[in-house]
C-alpha positions in Angstrom: 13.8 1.3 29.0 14.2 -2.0 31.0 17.1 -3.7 30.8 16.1 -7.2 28.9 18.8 -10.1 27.8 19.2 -11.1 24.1 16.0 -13.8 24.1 13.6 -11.3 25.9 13.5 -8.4 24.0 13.2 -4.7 25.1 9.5 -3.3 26.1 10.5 -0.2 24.8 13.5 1.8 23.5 15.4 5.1 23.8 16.5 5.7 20.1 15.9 4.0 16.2 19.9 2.6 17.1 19.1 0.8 20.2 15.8 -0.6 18.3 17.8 -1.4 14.8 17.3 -5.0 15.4 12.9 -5.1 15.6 13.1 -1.8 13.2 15.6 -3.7 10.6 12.7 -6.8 11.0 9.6 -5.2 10.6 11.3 -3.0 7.4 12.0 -6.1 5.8 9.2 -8.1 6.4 7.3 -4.7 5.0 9.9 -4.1 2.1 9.0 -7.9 0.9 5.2 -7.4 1.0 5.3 -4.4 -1.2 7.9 -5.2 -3.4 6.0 -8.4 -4.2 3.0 -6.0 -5.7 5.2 -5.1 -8.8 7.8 -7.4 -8.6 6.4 -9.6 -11.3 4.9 -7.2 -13.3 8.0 -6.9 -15.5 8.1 -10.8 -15.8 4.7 -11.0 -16.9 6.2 -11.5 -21.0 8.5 -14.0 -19.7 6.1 -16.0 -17.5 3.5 -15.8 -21.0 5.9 -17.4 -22.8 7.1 -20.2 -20.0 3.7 -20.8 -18.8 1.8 -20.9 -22.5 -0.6 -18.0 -21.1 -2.9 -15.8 -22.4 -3.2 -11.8 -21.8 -6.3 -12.6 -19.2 -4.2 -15.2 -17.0 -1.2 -12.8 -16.8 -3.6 -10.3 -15.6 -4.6 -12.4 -12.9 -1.0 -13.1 -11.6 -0.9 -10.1 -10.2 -4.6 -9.0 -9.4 -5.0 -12.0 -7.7 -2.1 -10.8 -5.2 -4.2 -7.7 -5.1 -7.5 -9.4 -4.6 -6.7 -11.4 -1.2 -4.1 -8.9 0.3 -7.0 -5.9 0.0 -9.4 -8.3 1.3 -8.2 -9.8 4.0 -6.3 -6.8 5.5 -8.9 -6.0 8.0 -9.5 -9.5 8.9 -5.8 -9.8 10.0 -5.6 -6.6 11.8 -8.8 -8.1 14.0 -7.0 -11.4 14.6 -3.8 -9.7 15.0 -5.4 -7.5 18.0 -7.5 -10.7 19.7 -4.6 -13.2 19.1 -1.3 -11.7 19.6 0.8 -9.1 17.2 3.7 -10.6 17.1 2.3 -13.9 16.8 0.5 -13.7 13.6 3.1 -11.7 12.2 5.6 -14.7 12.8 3.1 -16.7 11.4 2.9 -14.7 8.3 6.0 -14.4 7.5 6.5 -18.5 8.0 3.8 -19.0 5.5 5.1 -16.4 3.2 8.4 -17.6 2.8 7.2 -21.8 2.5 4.4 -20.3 -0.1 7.3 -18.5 -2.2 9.4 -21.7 -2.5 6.5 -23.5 -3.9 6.9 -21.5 -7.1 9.4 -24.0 -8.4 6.4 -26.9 -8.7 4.3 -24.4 -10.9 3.7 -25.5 -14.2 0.8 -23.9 -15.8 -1.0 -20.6 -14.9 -3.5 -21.7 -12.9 -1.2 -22.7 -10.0 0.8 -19.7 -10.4 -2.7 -17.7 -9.9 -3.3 -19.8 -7.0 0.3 -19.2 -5.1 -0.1 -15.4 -6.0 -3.4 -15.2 -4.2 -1.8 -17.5 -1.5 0.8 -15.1 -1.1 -1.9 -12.1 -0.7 -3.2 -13.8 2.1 0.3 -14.4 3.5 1.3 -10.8 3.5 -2.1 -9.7 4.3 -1.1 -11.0 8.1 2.1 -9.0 8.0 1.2 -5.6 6.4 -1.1 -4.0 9.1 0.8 -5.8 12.3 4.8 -4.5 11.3 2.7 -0.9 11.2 1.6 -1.0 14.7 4.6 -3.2 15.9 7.2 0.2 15.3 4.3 1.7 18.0 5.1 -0.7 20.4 8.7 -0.4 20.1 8.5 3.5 21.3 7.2 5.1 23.6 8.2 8.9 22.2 6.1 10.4 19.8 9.2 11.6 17.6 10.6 8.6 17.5 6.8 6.8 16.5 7.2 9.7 13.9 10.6 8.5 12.6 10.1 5.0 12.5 7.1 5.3 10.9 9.4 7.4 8.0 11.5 5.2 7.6 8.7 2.1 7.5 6.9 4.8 4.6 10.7 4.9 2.8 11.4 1.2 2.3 7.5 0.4 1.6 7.8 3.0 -0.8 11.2 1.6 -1.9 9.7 -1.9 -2.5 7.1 -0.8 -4.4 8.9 1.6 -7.0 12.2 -0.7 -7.3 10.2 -3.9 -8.3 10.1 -3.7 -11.5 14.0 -2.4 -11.5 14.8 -5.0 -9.4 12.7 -7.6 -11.7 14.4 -6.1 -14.8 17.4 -6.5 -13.6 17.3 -9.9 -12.0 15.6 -11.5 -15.7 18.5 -10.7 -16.9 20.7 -13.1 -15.3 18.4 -15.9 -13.5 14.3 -17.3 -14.1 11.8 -15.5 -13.1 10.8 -18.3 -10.3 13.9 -16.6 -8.5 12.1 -13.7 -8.1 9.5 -15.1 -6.3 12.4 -17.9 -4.0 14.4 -15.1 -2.9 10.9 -14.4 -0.4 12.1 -17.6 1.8 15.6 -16.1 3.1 14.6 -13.1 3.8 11.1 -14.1 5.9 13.7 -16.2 8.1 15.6 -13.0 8.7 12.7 -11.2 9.8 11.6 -14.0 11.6 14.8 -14.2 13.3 14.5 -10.3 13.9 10.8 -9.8 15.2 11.4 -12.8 17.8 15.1 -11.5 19.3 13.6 -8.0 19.1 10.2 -7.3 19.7 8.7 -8.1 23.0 5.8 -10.2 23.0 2.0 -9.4 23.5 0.7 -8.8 26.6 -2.4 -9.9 27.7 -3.5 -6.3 29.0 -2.9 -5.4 25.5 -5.2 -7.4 23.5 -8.8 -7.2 23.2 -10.6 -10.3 25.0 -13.6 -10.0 22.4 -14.2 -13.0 20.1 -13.5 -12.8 16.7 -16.4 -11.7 14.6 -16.1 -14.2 11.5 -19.4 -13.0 9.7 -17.9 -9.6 9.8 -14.6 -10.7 8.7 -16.4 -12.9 5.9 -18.7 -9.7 4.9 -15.4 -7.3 5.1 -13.6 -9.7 2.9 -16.5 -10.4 -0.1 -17.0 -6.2 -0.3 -13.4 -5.4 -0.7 -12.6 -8.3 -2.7 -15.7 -7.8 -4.7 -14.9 -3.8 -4.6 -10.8 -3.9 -5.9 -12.3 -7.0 -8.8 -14.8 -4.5 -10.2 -12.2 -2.0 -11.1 -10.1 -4.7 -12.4 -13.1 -6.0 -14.6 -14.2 -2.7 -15.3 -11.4 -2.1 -17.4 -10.7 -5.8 -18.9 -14.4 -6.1 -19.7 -16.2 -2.3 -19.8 -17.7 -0.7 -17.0 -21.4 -1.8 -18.2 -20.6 -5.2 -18.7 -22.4 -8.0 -16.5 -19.5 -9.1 -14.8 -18.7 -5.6 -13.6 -22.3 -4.3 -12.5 -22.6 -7.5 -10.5 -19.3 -7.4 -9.5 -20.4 -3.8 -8.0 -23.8 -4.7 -6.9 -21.8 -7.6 -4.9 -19.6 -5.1 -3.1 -22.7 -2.6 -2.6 -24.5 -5.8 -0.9 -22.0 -6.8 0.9 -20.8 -3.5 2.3 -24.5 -2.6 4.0 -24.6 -6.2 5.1 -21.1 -5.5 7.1 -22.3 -2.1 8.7 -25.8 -3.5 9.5 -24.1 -6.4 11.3 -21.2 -4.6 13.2 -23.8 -1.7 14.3 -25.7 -5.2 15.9 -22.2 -7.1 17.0 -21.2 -7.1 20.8 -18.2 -7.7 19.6 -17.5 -5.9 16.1 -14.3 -6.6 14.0 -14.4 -2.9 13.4 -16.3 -0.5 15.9 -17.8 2.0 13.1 -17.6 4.4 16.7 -14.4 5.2 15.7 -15.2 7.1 12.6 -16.7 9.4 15.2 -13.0 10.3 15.6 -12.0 13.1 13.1 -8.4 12.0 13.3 -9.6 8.5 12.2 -11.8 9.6 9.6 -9.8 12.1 8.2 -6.5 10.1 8.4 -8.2 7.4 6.1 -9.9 9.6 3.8 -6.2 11.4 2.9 -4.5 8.2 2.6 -7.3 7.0 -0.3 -6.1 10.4 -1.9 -2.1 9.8 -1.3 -2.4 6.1 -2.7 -4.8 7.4 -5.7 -1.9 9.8 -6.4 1.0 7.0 -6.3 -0.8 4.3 -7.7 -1.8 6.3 -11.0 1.7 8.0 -11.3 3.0 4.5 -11.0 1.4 2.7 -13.5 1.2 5.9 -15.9 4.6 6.6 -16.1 5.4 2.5 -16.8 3.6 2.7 -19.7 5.0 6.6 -20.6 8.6 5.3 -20.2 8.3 1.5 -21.9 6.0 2.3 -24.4 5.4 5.9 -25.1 9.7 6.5 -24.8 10.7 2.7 -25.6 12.9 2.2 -22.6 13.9 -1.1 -21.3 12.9 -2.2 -18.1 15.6 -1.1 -16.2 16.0 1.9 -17.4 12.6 2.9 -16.7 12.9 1.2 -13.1 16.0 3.9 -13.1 13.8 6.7 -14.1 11.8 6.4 -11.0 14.7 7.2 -8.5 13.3 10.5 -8.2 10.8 9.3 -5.9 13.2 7.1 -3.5 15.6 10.4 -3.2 12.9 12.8 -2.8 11.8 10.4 0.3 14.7 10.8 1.9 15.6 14.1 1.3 11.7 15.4 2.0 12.3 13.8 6.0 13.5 17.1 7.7 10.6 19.4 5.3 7.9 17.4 6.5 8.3 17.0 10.0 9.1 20.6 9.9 5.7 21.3 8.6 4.2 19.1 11.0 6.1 20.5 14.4 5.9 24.3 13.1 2.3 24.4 11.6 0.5 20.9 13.1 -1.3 18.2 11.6 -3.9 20.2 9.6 -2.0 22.3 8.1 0.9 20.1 7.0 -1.5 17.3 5.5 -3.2 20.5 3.3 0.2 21.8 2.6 0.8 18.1 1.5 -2.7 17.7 -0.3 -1.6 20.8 -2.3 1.7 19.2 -3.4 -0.1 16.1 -4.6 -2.7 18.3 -7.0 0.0 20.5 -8.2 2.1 18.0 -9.2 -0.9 16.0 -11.2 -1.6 19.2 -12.5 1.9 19.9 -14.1 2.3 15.9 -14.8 -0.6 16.9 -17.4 1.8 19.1 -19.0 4.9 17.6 -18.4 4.0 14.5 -20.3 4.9 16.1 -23.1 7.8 18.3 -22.3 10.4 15.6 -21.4 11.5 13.4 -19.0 13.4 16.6 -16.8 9.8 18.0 -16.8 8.8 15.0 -15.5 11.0 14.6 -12.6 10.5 17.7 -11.3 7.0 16.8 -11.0 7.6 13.7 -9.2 9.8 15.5 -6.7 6.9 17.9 -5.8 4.6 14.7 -5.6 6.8 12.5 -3.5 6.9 15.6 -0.7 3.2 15.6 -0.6 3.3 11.6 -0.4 5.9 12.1 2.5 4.3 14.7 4.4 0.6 13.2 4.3 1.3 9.5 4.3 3.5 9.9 7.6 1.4 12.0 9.6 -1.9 10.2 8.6 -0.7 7.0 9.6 0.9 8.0 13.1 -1.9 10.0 13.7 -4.5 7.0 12.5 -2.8 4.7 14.7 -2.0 6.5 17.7 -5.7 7.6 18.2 -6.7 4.0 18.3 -7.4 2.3 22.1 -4.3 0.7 22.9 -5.8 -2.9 22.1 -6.9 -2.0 18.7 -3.6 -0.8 17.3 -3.4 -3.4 14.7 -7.0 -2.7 13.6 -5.5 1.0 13.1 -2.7 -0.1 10.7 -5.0 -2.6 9.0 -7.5 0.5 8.4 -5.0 2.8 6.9 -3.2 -0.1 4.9 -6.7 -1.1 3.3 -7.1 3.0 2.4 -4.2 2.9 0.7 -5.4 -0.5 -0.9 -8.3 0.8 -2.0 -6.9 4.0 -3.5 -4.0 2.1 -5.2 -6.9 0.0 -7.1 -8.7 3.5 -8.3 -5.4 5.1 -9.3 -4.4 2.3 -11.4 -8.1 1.3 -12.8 -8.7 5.3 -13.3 -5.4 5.5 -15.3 -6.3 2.3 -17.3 -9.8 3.0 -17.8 -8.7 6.4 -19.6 -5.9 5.4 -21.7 -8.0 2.8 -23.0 -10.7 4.9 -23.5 -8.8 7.8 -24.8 -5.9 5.9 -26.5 -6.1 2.5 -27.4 -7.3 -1.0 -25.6 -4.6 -2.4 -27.0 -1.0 -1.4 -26.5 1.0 -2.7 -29.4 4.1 -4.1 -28.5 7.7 -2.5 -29.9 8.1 1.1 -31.5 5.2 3.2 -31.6 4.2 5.3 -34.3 3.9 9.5 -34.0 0.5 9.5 -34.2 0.2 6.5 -31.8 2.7 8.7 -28.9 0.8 12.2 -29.7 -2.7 10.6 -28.9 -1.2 8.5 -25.5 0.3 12.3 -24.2 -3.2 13.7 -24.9 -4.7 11.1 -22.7 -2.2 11.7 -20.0 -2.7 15.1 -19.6 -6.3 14.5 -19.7 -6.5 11.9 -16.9 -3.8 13.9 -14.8 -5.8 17.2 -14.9 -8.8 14.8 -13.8 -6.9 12.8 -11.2 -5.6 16.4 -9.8 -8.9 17.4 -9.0 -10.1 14.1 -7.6 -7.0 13.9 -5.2 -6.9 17.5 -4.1 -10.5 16.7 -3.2 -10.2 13.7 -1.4 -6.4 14.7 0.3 -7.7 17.9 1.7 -10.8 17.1 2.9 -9.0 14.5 5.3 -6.9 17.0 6.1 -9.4 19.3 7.6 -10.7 16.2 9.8 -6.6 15.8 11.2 -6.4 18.2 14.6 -3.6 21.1 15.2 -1.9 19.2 17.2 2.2 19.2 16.6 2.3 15.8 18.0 0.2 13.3 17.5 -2.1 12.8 21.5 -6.0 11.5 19.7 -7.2 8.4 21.6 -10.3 7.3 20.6 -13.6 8.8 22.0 -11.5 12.5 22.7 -13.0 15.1 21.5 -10.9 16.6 18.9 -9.6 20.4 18.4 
């Protein structure tokens, strides 16, 4: 480690407590991006009635967040690597925290649609760059492996305790609060990243220029992509909308391969899919996030509606997960130093499909049932989210890193949207489209728990798939050593 003053920070350092300053930074500046995908959701009734809005609208204060983060995560990553890390994060966080004070001029629920998908851009600079910042900050690969756990922890933490934190927050202030309270804490990772992480150097950036028609091409088939599953469930899966919507994504999707195959320069070198590591590390995240995501929004609806909890106590009844994270930290890097990165992720893979598959039956046992299944999902989470992203990362070139984070943040972007469309497209189509407000009848709770435990048994299929079949792609290796273009175990 070389011994820097207070304004030029470290290169590297020897332990998570000398690096508690960069680390404490980049978790915040992460915890506020996620918590921000859920943090309104329990607002949503509030800001109806404030804003005079309609079902439709409130659907699109939160999937236009959705929209531009998904979109534009690859986009940033390739900026992030040609114009500086650190840089655009700083930039990021400046434009999140001005955005999220702008919410006190909204009036109507167009501009609050507006400053939401504002705010997806915003955080779209930060997410994939405070990933591949922790690399930088280490040069161990233990102590990459336990910054990146505690990264996973409070991202995880953000997203599960939004709506607890929403909940509880409505009760004593407006919901615009909810959105102001971004501005102090982007200064204080601001202040953070630039005490504490060092900045780029040149060696480390890539000197190719920016490919904007791949970044404009990346952008409409993602977008395009995560807004057909939102309008295949608002408006059917065979509706015009959504078969353009697809067609779209299709289009554009062959139209970015075609051009970065051509590209001297490509925002994304598709040669790196010739990496098992890479592909496989990407294909388990999609399976991990499918997993989450449809737990997630599921379980809302099971405790709110099905139940009749309040907010908070529903928030509450997802503390399984944040415990399990932290408790699940010595298991799963056990797994991965005893049996290697293969066998840890399937080990993982198989916790994710056995807990979908008792969720299917637990639905209608009780909420203890219920909990225990969320323990044995959250290790599988743990185990595979963790490995997959160090090893996704670390078997980038050095000057791509960010392109590496962006890549497995956009996986887990893209599975969130199936999970959550998959889950929604079921229970309306099983269920009801409509989910009536207040006390539920018997016969209205008896048909929702049959189309729970139809769509878990389903989704536990689906994610085993997809979870193992990345896992087979990971290497034995105990630690993780891929650099892109290696030829792997």
């Amino acid at each position: 480690m070389t011994t820097t003053s207070l304004h030029t920070p470290a290169r590297t350092y020897p332990s998570l407590r000398a690096a508690w300053i960069p680390l404490a930074a980049l978790c915040l500046a992460f915890f506020v991006e996620m918590v921000d995908n859920t943090l309104l959701s329990i607002a949503l009734p509030t800001i109806g009635r404030d804003l005079g809005s309609g079902t439709t609208a409130l659907q699109w204060v939160t999937g236009a967040y959705s929209l531009t983060f998904g979109g534009l995560l690859l986009t940033a990553g390739s900026m992030a690597d040609r114009l500086g890390r650190r840089r655009v994060l700083l930039i990021g966080l400046a434009a999140f925290g001005s955005l999220s004070l702008c919410v006190v001029l909204v009036t109507t629920a167009g501009q609050l649609i507006a400053l939401r998908a504002a705010l997806g851009i915003a955080a779209a600079a930060m997410a994939p760059i405070t990933n591949s910042l922790v690399f930088r900050l280490f040069d161990d690969k233990d102590l990459r492996m336990r910054a990146m756990t505690v990264m996973i922890i409070v991202g995880m933490s953000g997203f599960v305790l939004g709506p607890l934190l929403g909940g509880t927050a409505l009760a004593h202030v407006r919901w615009e609060w909810l959105l102001v309270v971004n501005a102090p804490i982007a200064v204080i990772a601001c202040v953070g990243v630039r005490l504490g992480v060092p900045a780029d150097r040149p060696e480390d950036l890539t000197k190719d220029t920016l490919d904007i028609p791949g970044a404009a091409l990346s952008v409409a088939a993602i977008g395009l992509a995560c807004y057909s599953l939102t309008s295949g469930v608002e408006h059917g899966w065979l509706s015009a909308v959504t078969l353009a919507s697809i067609g779209g994504a299709l289009a554009a999707a062959v139209a970015f391969v075609g051009h970065e195959h051509r590209s001297k320069a490509p925002m994304l070198d598709l040669k790196l899919f010739s990496n098992g590591t890479v592909r496989g590390a990407a294909l388990a995240q999609i399976g991990t996030s499918i997993a989450m995501a449809s737990v997630m929004f599921g379980l809302i609806l099971h405790f709110q509606y099905a139940y009749g909890w309040s907010p908070v106590r529903a928030g509450l009844a997802n503390l399984p997960i944040i415990v399990t994270m932290l408790a699940a930290t010595p298991l799963s890097e056990w797994l991965a130093r005893r049996f290697g990165h293969r066998i840890a992720c399937l080990v993982g893979a198989a916790c994710l499909a056995g807990s979908l598959a008792g969720l299917s039956w637990a639905v209608g046992h009780g909420y203890a049932a219920i909990a225990v299944c969320m323990v044995l999902m959250t290790v599988g989470l743990r185990t595979v989210m963790t490995i997959c992203a160090v090893a996704l990362v670390d078997a980038m070139p050095s000057n791509r890193t960010s392109i590496g984070a962006a890549l497995n943040d956009t996986a887990q972007e893209v599975g969130s949207s199936v999970g959550t469309a998959v889950v929604g497209t079921l229970i309306a189509a099983l269920v009801t489209t409509q989910l009536p407000a207040g006390t539920w009848s018997s016969g209205l709770v008896t048909s929702f728990f049959h189309g729970e435990r139809v769509t878990y048994a389903l989704l536990a299929v689906v994610v085993g798939l997809i979870a193992a079949g990345g896992a087979l792609s990971l290497t034995d290796s105990h630690s993780v050593e891929e650099h892109a273009g290696e030829e792997e175990d």
